[in-house]
N, C-alpha and C positions, 0 to 999 in steps of 0.2 A: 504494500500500500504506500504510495507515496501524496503526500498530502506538501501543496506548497504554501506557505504562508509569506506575508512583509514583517519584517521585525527590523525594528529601529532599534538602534545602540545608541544610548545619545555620548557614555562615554566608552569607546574601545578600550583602556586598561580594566572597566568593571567584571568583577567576578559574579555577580550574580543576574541573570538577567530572567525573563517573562518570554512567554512562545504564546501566543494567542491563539488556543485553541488546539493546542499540542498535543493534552492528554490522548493516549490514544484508548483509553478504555471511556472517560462518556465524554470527548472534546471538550474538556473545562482547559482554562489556561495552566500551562505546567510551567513551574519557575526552577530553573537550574541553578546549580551554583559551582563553578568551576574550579581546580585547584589542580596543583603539581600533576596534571595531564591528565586528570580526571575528573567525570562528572559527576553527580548527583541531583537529582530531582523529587519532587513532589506536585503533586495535583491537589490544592486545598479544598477540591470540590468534593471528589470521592476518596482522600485522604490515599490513592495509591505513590508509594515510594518506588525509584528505581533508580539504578545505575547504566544511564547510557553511554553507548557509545557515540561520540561528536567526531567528525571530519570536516574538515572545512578544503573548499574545491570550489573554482572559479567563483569565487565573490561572495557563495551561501555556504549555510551551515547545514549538515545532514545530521541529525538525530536518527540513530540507528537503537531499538531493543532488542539485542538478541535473548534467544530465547534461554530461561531460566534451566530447564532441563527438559526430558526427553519423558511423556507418558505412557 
């Protein structure tokens, strides 16, 4: 599923920023927070946490969830 969104940074050094409508379990906005090459997130709508993976590639950022484990 790729979902593209606009997100504004207003300051490029901030570590923590806002995806408008990211969460990918019910589209609430998910706020990341960046640190020593990794990320972190939460969605304050339906309270899910997770650890993405971020790649950044011509000019946008890719929020990747891989998958937890195997059912």
């Amino acid at each position: 599923m790729k979902v593209e969104r606009e997100v504004t940074v207003v300051d490029p050094e901030a570590r923590d920023i806002s995806l408008p409508g990211g969460c990918i379990l019910c589209g609430g906005d998910l706020d990341v927070r960046l640190s020593a090459g990794s990320a972190a997130s939460v969605c304050m709508r339906c309270h899910w946490i997770s650890r993405p993976h971020m790649k950044r590639e011509d000019g946008t950022v890719h929020v990747i969830h891989p998958a937890g484990g195997i059912a």
